[in-house]
Every structure is written in C-alpha cells, then in structure tokens.
N, C-alpha and C positions, 0 to 999 in steps of 0.2 A: 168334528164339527163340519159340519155344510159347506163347500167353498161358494160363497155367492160373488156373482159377476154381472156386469151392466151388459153384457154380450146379447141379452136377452130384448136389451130396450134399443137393439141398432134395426134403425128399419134393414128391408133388403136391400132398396135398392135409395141413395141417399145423394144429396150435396151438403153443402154446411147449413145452411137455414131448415133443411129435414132436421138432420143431425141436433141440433139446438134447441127445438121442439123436441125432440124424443128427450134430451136429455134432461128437460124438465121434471119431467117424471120418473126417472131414473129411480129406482132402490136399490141396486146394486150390489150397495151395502149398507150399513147403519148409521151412517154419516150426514144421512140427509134428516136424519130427526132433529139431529138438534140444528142444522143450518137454516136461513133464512128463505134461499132458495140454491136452484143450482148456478153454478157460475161457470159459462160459458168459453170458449174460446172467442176473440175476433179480431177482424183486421181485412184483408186485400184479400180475397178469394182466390186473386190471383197470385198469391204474396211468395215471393222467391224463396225469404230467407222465414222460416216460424221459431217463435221462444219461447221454450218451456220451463215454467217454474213450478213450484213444489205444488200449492193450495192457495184459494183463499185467503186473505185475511178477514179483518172487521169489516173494513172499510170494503172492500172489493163484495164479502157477503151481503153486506147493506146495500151496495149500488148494482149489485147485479153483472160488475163488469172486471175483466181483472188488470190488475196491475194501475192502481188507482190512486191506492195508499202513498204513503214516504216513498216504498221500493219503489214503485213504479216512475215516484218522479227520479228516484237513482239511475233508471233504465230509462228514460226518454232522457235524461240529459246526457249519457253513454253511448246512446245508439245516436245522438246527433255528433258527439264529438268521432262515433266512430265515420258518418258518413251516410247512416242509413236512415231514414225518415219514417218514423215507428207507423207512420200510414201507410207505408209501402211492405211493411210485416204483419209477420199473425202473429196474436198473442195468446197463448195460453198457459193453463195450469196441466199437471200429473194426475192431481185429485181434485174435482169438480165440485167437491163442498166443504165447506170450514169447519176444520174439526178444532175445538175448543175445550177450554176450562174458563171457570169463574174463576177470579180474583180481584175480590170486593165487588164492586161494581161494573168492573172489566170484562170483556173476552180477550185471555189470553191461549195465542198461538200454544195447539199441541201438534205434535211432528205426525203425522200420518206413518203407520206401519203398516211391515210389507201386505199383510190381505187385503188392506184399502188400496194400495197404491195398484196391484194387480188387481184388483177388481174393479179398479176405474179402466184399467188399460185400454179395454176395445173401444173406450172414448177417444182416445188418443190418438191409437192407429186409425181409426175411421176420419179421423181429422186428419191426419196425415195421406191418407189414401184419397180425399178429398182434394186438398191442396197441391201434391204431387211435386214440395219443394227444393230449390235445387241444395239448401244446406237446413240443417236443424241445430239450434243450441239450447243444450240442455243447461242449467241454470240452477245450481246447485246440487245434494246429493238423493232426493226423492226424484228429479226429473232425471237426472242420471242411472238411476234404478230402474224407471219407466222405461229406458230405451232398451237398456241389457240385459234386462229381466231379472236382476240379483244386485245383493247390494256390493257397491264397488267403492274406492277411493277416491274424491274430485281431485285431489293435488295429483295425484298418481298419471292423472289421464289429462289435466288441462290446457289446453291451447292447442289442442292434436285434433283430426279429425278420426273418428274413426267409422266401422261398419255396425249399425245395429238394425235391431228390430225396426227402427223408425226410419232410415235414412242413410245409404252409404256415406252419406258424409254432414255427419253428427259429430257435433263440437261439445266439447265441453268445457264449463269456466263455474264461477259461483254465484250465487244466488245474490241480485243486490240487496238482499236484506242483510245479509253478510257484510257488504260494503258499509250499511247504514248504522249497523253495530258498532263501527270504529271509530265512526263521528261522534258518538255522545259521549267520549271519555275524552278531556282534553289530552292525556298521557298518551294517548292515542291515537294522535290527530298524524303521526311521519305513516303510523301502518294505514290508515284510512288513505291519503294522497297514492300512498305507494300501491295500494290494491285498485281502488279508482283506476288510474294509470293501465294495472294491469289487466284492468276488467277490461277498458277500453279497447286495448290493442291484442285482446280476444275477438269480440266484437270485429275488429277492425282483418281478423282472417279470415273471420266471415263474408265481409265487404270484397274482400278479395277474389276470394272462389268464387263469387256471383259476377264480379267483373270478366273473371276469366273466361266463365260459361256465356256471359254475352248480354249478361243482363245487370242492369246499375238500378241496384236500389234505393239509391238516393234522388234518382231525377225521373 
C-alpha cells in the first residue's frame, strides 16, 4: 500500500496562519472523510513552551479548535497550577483530524495508528519549525510517537527531557485525558489527585527550563 503523507500540502515557504490554511485541505490521509474539519494548532506565534496531544476529540472537531473539551479544561487548570498561562503557549495535536467510531448516537474516541500519526507529521514539524520553541511536551503516547518517530513507553521516559525530531528538549508526561479517566470512578478518586499532582509538576519542569533560558511564561 501507498504511504500517503501531508508533506505534499506544506507550502514552501510558510508561518503559522500559511500553515493553517494549507492544512484545511490536507488529505494526507483518510482521516479527514469522516472528520468535520481539520483542527489546527494555536496559541502565541511566539510561544516558548508548545503542547502536543494525541487528536481531536468531538468537541475540539466541532469547534474547530483544540483542547476544548473536559481535557482541555484538565490542561488549562494544570498549566495554571504549573505557572504557565495557556495564552503564552501553543497548542496542538499529533493528528490534525478526529478519527472515530459510532456508538449509538456518539462519536467515540479511536486511537490513531502509526501511518496516521506519520502521515500527519510534516504538520507537526512545520509548526515546530515555525515556532522555534525553547521546550516541547508531548502529552501522551501518539504525541510521544510523533516526536520519535516509533512507538515508545510514556512511564519509561516521563518527566525527563529528551532529544527528538521536534525539539532538543522535549518532555514527556500523559495525556490529561488520562488524568480525566480517574475522575469518573469514585474508587479512583487517591490515583486521579496523585496523577493531577504529578501531571503538574511535569508541567512545572517545563516552567523551569524556560525560566532558566530567560524567558517566563507565565508573565
């Protein structure tokens, strides 16, 4: 089979609002039949620190914007407790459209595999090569993928920074839908606090390294 990639829909020469526009039209892969539209990256053009999460959901398909949903309120109240003011970041996803199944009347969340996840890639690095930031967190285990090219462990590698494709110094932690999975069980209300916590003070190494390079992006 064909390897199809969005490398085709990157203009030559770009910023983020080119970038955005091309990505509209994106076919890259087959992923945008059944999505609503594509869903963008945004934030600070000029944003020190970007966050990358896996796709899409409902909500984020529908508004055109990511990180909208429950997660997103998991990650704006995270990135405030860590210091960083989600205005002063970029936001984006790995895979630029919502891949789905029916259930009943639902769109339920399907995990994107690895030919989606590299075939969105040159969205990625082009947003990255755009922004030029001084850290990157990757945000579960498809954004983890998108940096390294292959699929890897999050527990193995989190709260470390390491060197990838996207950024000498790329963090990784998990996805706050992860987080938000722990909340709806009462039984599992000590791992929900305990992971929160430690989403946080991921986040908050981040906050770090950006301080140390000179730049506070919280103010």
């Amino acid at each position: 089979m064909e390897q199809r990639s969005a490398a085709a829909w990157i203009p030559d020469t770009f910023d983020l609002p080119s970038l955005a526009h091309a990505a509209a039209a994106c076919r890259g892969c087959e992923l945008y039949r059944g999505a609503t539209q594509t869903v963008f990256g945004e934030g600070d053009a000029h944003a020190r620190v970007v966050l990358i999460g896996e796709q899409p959901g409902d909500k984020e398909d529908r508004a055109g914007r990511p990180f909208v949903g429950p997660a997103g309120g998991v990650l704006d109240r995270a990135l405030a407790d860590a210091g960083i003011a989600r205005g002063d970041a970029y936001v984006t996803n790995a895979v630029k459209h919502f891949k789905w199944a029916l259930r009943g009347k639902r769109r339920i969340h399907k995990k994107p595999n690895e030919r989606e996840i590299m075939a969105c890639n040159p969205w990625l690095l082009a947003e990255l090569t755009a922004l030029n930031p001084a850290a990157v967190v990757c945000m579960g285990t498809t954004a983890t993928h998108a940096a390294f090219g292959h699929a890897v462990r999050v527990h193995a590698l989190r709260g470390r920074f390491h060197v990838t494709r996207l950024s000498p110094h790329t963090l990784v932690t998990v996805h706050p839908s992860a987080i938000l999975r722990l909340r709806a069980r009462p039984e599992w209300r000590d791992d929900y606090a305990r992971e929160y916590t430690n989403f946080v003070a991921d986040l908050r190494r981040a906050r770090a390294l950006l301080d140390v390079n000179g730049s506070d992006a919280g103010e």
